[in-house]
C-alpha positions, -999 to 999 in steps of 0.1 A, spaced: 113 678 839 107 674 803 117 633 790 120 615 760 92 596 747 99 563 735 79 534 723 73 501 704 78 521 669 102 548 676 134 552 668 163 543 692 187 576 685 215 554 703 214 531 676 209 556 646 242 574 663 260 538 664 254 537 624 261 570 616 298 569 601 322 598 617 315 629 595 351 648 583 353 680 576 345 688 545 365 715 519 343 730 491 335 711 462 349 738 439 383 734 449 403 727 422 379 739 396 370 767 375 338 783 367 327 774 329 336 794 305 309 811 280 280 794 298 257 817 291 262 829 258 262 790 251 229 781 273 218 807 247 225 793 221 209 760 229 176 776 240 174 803 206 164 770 182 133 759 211 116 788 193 123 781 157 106 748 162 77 763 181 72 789 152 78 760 125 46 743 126 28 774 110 43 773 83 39 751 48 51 715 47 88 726 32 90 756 52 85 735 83 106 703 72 133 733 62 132 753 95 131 721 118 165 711 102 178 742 106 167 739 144 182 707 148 208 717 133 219 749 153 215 724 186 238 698 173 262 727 169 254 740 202 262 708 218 296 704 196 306 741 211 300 732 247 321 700 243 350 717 227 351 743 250 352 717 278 380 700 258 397 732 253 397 744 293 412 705 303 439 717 275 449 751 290 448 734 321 474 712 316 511 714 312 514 687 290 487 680 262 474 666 233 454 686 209 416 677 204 413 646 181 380 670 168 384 704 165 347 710 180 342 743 181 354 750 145 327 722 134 298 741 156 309 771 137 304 756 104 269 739 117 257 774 131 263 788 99 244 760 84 217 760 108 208 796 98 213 797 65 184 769 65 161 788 85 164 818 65 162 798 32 128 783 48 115 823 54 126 836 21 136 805 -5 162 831 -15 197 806 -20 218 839 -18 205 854 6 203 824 33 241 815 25 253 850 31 237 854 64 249 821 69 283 830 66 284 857 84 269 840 114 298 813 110 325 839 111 303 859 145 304 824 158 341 814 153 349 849 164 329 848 194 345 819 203 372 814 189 393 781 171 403 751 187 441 742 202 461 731 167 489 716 181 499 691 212 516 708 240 546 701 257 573 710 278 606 727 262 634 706 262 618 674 271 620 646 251 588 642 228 586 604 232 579 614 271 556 640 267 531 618 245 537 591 271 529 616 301 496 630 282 486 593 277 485 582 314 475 620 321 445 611 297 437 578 312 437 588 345 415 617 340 387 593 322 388 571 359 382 600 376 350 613 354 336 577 356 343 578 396 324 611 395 295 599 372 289 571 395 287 590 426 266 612 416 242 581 412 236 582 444 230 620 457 247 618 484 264 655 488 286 650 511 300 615 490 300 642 461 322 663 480 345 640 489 354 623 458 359 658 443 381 668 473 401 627 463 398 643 430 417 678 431 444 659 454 450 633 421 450 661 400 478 678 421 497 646 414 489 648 377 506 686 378 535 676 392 541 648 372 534 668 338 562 696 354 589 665 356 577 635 338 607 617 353 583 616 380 557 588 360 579 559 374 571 569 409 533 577 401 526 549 376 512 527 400 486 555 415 477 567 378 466 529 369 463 504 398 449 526 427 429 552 405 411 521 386 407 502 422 392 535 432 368 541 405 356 502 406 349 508 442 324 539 435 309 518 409 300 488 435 290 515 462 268 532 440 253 500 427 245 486 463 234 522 470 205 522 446 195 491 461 195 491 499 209 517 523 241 505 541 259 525 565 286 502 573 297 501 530 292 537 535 313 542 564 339 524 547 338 538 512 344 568 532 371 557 546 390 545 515 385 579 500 404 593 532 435 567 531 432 571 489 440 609 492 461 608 524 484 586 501 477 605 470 489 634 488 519 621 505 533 606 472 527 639 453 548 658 487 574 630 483 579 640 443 580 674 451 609 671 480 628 643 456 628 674 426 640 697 455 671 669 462 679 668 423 677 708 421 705 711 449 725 681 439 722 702 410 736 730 422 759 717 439 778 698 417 776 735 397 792 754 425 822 725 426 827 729 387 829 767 395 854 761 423 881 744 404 877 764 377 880 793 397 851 815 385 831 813 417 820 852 427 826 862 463 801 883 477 
């Protein structure tokens, strides 16, 4: 019969097992999210000026200073598009939003057309000629991609004081949760990665709700600020002590608060929903009364 070896130097699986925290099943870490939009044509765009400054080196002195800033140029503008779409997805996403303080993607159109009107003004030292192709690639580019949101958004018939006041804490909160997932992804764990963005879809469920009825804030406030900043400190510590020793008990335990975090998340965001359902009937209700002494009620 076929038995374990075991000696001085090798591991005791009892003990590794005794460690081990209790795995949960785990939900996809795309829940909750959307593929990018336009990745490729803008990985594109960042790789097209890698070539301008491999071919700018054999050319004169002002042809190469010329091309190189055109280069540079074209990637600042690449980066500027890929932020502002970024900014402009969270926007359509929510119900309730500010518009971008920078309208990025307006400002990488200008740059592109910058960027190329150098580069051709470094091959030809024709001014005409490099600010009409120029221009023409600005208006490809802001037609490819279109402009950025103009105006806040908000919900009809809602007082404007709330709605700036809901996109605030809306804000906040979703700047806690990209530092909670910057500093998880420190560590490389997967399966820590998978949970906090399971913690995060829950929270953002929360965030809907509260941008459909922002009477709904009151109840939230305290999970928007007090337990979403708690949580994000927490993933900072963990991550720190993780790039420093390997514990499975501050492991088994983060886990753990990321299971009560989004059990409670979840509960409060169920209790909102059922508390708008009560206000709906009372609603109704009080409707259906009005109707009744008035007479007008419709028999079926």
């Amino acid at each position: 019969m076929a038995q374990r070896y075991g000696g001085k130097f090798s591991p005791d699986p009892a003990s590794n097992e005794s460690h081990a925290p209790e795995p949960r099943p785990l939900e996809a870490s795309f829940r909750g999210r959307s593929p990018a939009r336009f990745g490729a044509r803008i990985n594109i765009l960042f790789i097209a000026p890698l070539f301008i400054f491999l071919t700018a080196f054999w050319q004169p002195v002002t042809g190469m200073v010329t091309d190189l800033a055109g280069g540079a140029v074209m990637l600042l503008a690449a980066w500027l598009l890929r932020d502002g779409v970024r900014a402009e997805d969270a926007y359509n996403e929510r119900k309730v939003a500010r518009r971008p303080a920078i309208p990025r993607k307006m400002f990488a159109s200008v740059l592109t057309g910058l960027g190329v009107a150098l580069v051709i003004f470094g091959g030809q030292w024709n001014p005409f000629t490099a600010g009409l192709i120029g221009v023409v690639a600005a208006g490809l580019h802001l037609f490819s991609f279109g402009l950025d949101p103009l105006r806040d958004k908000g919900l009809e018939g809602v007082d404007r004081f709330q709605s700036d006041r809901v996109a605030r804490k809306v804000d906040a909160a979703e700047e806690m949760l990209e530092s909670m997932r910057a500093a998880i992804d420190r560590t490389g764990d997967r399966q820590l990665v998978s949970r906090v963005d399971a913690f995060q879809a829950t929270a953002r469920q929360m965030f809907r709700t509260v941008e459909d009825d922002p009477r709904d804030l009151t109840q939230a406030r305290k999970y928007l600020t007090v337990y979403l900043q708690g949580a994000r400190d927490a993933t900072t510590k963990y991550a720190d002590l993780h790039g420093t020793a390997r514990d499975y008990s501050a492991r088994s335990d983060y886990l753990e608060l990321l299971n009560d975090l989004e059990t409670n998340f979840a509960a409060r965001t169920q209790k909102m929903l059922v508390s708008d359902r009560g206000d709906l009937d009372v609603e109704i209700e009080v409707l259906r009364d009005r109707l009744s002494r008035d007479n007008l009620h419709i028999e079926t």
